[in-house]
DOLO-273369 format. One line per 8 residues: their letters; for each residue x, y, z of C-alpha. Coordinates in steps of 0.25 Angstrom, whole numbers, plus 5000, padded with zeros to 4 digits. Last residue first. Layout:
a	X/Y/Z; ...
//
This chain:
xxxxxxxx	4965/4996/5062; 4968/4986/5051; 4956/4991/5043; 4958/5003/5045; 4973/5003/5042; 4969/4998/5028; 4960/5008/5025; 4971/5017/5027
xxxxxxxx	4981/5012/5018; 4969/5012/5008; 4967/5027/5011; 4981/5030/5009; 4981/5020/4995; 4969/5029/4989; 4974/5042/4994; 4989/5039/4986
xxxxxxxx	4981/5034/4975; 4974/5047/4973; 4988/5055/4976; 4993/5047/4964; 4982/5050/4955; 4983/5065/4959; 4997/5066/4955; 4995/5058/4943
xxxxxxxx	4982/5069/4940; 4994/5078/4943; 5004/5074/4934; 4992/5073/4922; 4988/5088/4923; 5003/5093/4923; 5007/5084/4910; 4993/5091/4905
xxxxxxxx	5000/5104/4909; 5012/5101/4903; 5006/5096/4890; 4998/5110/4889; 5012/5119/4893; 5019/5113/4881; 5033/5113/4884; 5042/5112/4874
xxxxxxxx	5053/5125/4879; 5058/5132/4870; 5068/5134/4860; 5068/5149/4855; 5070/5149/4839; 5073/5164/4833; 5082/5155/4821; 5096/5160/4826
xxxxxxxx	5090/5155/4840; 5081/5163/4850; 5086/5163/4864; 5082/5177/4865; 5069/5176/4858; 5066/5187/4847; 5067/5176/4837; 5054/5167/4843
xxxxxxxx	5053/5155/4835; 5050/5143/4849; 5058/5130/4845; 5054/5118/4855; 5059/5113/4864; 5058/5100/4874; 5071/5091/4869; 5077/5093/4881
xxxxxxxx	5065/5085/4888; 5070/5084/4903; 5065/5073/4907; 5064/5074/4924; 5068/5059/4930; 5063/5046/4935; 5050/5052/4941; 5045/5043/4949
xxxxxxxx	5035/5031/4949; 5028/5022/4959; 5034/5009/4964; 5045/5000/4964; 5054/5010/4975; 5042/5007/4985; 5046/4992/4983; 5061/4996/4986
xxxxxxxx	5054/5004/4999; 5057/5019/5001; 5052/5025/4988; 5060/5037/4981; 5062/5029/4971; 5050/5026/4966; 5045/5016/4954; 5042/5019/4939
xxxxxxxx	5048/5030/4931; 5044/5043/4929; 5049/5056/4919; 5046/5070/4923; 5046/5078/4913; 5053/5092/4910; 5053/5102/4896; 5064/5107/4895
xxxxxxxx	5066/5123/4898; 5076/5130/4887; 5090/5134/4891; 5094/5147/4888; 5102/5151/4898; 5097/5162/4911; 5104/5152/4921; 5093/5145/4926
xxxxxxxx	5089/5141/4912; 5080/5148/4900; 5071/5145/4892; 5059/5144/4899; 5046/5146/4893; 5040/5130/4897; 5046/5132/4912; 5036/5132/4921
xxxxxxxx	5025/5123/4912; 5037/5114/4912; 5041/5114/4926; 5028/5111/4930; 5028/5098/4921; 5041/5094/4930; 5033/5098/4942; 5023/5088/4939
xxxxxxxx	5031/5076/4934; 5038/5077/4948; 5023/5079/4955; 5019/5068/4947; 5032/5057/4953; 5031/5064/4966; 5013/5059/4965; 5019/5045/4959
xxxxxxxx	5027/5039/4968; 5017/5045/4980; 5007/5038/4972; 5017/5027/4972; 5022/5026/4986; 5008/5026/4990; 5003/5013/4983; 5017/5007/4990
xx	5011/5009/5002; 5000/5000/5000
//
């Protein structure tokens, strides 16, 4: 029965990752430039999971749920913008920017919290089975 918890707990810091990485999207879908003032265009972040969590404290614990195995970082993610005028404009009056499309985030955003809220349902469901049981034994 504890193990039903360990992974809706697995699973709600697994969606709270994949939910601030698709924060940081929205965030920063116009920057284009670093911590040190260079240009360096924002990639685009997703949170990538794999299957059992490390973080548990049993070896059986450790078999289940999910966790986020790493932060992708899409290099890959941008697109030409024409504007000449721009600073960072190229001998062609290209600006790359970041790809981020602001809809697809948003849906990503919608489906990490009805995951959230799924995991936090089963959570409820298995606490008031524990429960249950200590009535019956008590």
């Amino acid at each position: 029965m504890y193990g039903a918890l360990d992974i809706s707990t697995s699973g709600m810091v697994a969606e709270r990752t994949r939910f601030a990485s698709i924060a940081a999207n929205i965030a920063n879908r116009d920057t284009l430039v670093d911590a040190d003032g260079k240009y360096n265009p924002y990639r685009r972040r997703q949170a990538m999971f794999a299957p059992g969590d490390p973080a548990a404290s049993t070896p059986e614990g450790r078999k289940l749920g999910v966790h986020v195995a790493r932060i992708f970082v899409n290099d890959d993610a941008l697109i030409e913008k024409h504007d000449p005028a721009h600073p960072f404009a190229d001998e062609r009056g290209y600006v790359k920017v970041p790809d981020i499309n602001p809809i697809v985030e948003q849906l990503n955003a919608m489906e990490a919290v009805r995951s959230y809220e799924a995991n936090v349902q089963a959570a409820e469901a298995t606490k008031s089975m524990l429960m249950q049981a200590l009535r019956l034994l008590a």
